[in-house]
C-alpha positions as CSV (number, residue, x, y, z in Angstrom):
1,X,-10.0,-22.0,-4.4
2,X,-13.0,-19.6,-4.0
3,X,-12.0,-16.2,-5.6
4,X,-13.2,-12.8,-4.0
5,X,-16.0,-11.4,-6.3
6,X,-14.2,-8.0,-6.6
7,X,-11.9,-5.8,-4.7
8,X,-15.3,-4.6,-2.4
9,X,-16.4,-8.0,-1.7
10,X,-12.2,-9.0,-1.0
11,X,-12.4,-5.6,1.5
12,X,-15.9,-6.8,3.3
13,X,-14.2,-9.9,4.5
14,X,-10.9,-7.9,5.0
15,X,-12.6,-5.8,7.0
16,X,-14.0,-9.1,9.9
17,X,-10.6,-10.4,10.0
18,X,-9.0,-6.8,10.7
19,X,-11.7,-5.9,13.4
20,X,-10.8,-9.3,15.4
21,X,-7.6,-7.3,16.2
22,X,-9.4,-4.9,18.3
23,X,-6.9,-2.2,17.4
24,X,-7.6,0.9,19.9
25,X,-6.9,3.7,17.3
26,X,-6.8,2.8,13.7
27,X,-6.0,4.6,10.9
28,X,-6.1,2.4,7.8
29,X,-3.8,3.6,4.9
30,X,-4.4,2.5,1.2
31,X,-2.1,1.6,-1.8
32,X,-3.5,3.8,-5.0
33,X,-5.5,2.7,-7.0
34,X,-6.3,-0.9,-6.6
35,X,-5.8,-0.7,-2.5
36,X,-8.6,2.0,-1.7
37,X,-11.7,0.0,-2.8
38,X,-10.3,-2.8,-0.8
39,X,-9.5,-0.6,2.3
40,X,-12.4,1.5,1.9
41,X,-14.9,-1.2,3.9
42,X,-12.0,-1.6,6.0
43,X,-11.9,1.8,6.8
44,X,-16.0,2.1,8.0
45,X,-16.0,-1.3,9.6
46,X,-13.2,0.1,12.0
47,X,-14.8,3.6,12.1
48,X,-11.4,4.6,11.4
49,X,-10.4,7.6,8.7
50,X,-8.8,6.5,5.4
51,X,-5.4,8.1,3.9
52,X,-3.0,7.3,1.2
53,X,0.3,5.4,1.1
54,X,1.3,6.9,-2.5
55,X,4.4,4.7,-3.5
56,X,6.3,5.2,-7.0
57,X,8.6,2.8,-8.4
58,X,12.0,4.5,-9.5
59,X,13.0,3.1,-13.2
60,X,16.4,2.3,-14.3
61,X,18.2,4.5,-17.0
62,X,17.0,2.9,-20.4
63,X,14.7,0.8,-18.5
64,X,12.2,2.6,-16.9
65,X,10.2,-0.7,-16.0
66,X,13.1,-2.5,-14.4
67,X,12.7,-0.8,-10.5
68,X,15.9,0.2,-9.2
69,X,14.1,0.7,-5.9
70,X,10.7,3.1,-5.0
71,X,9.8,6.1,-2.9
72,X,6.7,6.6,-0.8
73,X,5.9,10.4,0.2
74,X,5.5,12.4,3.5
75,X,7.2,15.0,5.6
76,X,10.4,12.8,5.6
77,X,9.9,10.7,2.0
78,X,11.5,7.0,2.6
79,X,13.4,5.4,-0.6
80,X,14.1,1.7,-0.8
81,X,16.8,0.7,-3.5
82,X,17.5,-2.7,-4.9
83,X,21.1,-3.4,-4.1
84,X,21.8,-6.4,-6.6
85,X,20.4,-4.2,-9.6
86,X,22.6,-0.9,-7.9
87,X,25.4,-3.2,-8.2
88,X,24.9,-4.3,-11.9
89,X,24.4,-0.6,-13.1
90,X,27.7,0.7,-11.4
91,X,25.2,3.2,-10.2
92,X,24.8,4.2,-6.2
93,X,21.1,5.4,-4.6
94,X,22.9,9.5,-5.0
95,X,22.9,8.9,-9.2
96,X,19.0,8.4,-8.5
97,X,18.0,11.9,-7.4
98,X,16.6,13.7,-9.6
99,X,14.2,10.5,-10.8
100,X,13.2,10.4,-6.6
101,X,12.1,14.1,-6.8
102,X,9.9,14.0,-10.4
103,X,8.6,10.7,-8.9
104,X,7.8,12.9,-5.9
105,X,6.3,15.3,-8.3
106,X,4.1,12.8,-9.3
107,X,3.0,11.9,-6.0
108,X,1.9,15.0,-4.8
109,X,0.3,15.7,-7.7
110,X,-1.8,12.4,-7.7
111,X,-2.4,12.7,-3.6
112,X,-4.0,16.2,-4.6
113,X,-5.9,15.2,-7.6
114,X,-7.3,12.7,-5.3
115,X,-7.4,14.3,-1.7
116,X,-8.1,17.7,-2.9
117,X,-5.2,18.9,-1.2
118,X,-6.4,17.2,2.3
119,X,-3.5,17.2,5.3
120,X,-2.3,13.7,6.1
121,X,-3.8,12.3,8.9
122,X,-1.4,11.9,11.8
123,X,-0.5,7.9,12.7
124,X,1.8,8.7,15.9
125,X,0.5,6.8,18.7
126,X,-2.3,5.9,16.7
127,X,-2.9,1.7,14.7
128,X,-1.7,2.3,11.2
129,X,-3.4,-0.6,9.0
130,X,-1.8,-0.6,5.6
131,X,-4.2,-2.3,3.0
132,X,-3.7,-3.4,-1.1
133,X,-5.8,-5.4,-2.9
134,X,-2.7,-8.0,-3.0
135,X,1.0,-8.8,-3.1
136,X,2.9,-10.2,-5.4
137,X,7.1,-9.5,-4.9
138,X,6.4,-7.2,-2.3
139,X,8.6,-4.8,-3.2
140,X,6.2,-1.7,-3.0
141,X,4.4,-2.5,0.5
142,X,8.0,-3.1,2.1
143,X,8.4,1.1,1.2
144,X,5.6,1.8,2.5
145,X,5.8,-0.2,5.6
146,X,9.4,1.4,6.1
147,X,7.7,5.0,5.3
148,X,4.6,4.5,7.9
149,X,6.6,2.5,10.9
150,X,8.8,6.2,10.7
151,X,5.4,8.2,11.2
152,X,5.6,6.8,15.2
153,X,2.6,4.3,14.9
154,X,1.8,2.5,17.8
155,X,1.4,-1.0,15.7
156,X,1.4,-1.9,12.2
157,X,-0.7,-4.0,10.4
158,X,-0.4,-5.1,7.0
159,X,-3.9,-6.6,5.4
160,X,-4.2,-8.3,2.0
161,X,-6.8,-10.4,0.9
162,X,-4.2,-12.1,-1.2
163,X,-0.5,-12.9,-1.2
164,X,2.1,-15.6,-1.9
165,X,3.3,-17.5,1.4
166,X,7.2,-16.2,0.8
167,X,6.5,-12.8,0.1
168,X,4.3,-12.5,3.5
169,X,6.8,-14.6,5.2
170,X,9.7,-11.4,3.8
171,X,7.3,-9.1,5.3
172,X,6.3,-10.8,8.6
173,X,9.0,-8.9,10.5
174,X,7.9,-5.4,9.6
175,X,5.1,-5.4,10.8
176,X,2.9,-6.0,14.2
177,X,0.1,-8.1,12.7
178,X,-0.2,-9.5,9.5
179,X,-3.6,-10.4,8.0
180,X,-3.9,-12.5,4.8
181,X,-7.2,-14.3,3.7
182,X,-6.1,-16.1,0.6
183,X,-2.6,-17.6,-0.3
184,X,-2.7,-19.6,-3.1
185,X,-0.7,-22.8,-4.0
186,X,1.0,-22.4,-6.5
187,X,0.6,-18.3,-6.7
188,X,0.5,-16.8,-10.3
189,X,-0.8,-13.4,-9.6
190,X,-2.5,-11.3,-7.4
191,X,-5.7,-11.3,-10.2
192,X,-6.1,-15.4,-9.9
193,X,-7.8,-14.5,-6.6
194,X,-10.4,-12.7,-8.1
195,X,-13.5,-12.8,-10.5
196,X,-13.1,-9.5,-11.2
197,X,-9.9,-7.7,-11.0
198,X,-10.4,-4.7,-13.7
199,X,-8.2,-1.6,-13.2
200,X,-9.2,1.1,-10.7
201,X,-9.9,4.1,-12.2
202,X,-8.9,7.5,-10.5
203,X,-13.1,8.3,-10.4
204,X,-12.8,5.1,-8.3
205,X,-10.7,6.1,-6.5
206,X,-11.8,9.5,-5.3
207,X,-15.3,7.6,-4.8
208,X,-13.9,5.5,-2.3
209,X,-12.3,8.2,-0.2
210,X,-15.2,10.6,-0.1
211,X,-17.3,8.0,0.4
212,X,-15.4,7.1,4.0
213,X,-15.6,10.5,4.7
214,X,-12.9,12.7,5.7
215,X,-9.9,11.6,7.5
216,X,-9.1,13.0,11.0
């Protein structure tokens, strides 16, 4: 399989296959961190402004790895809860509300630090293109598919440069179009795609955005 060089050289060729779609009115949205260096090509191949998805996994009690379910902000914040691990716990999505709103917390705090307190750019009517450098469960891009699908878009598209073939196959009916370059046989992790899959760092991060200029 020929592996991407890096999350830039992944978005480049991201970028071709999302521009055959001829989308009207984009507005391409990224998954922090690791999303925004892959959308941020995206994002001036389409001439299109770049935003945030900002998605936080909600822990369970004495195990805050194990994700109960997540939360993705906005003016109306969407939560999607795992109801197999609800079930186990003896717990309902209520007992989780004071985790949503410090995970919320957390959000806008991060969408600051790296927006510098910049409005959300509006997606009714408009070609929301939600973009991570990969999927493994996908777990945290069906929250934020859920969260952007209520902002009134006029399509969705989810683009990945990477994905297993049953996780896309989960996601396929979510969504308008659905653009994968690479799904890998058998699928290990969203990093085998890559040469170099370091983390993003949040100077990244604010690099990318400023360097797609400001969203409208």
């Amino acid at each position: 399989m020929d592996r991407f060089l890096d999350r830039n050289d992944a978005g480049i060729q991201l970028a071709e296959a999302v521009a055959k779609l001829g989308l009207a009115d984009p507005v391409v949205l990224a998954l922090p961190r690791g999303g925004v260096p892959v959308a941020a090509p995206v994002a001036d191949r389409l001439g299109a402004p770049l935003d945030l998805v900002m998605v936080r996994k909600i822990g369970c009690p004495g195990n805050p790895e194990l994700a109960a379910g997540a939360v993705v902000n906005g003016a109306s914040p969407q939560t999607v809860f795992n109801a197999d691990i609800l079930r186990h716990l003896g717990m309902a999505e209520a007992d989780f509300a004071g985790a949503v709103a410090r995970e919320l917390e957390t959000i806008e705090r991060r969408r600051n630090a790296y927006l510098a307190g910049r409005a959300a750019v509006p997606l009714r009517g408009r070609d929301a293109v939600v973009v991570d450098d990969g999927i493994a469960t996908g777990a945290t891009v069906k929250v934020a598919l859920k969260a952007m699908a209520g902002r009134g878009p006029a399509s969705l598209t989810l683009a990945v440069p990477t994905a297993p073939a049953d996780s896309l196959a989960a996601l396929k009916s979510m969504v308008d179009h659905l653009v994968c370059l690479v799904t890998p046989e058998p699928f290990w992790a969203v990093g085998q795609a890559y040469q170099r899959f370091g983390q993003t760092s949040d100077e990244e991060v604010v690099g990318a955005l400023q360097g797609s200029g400001p969203a409208s």
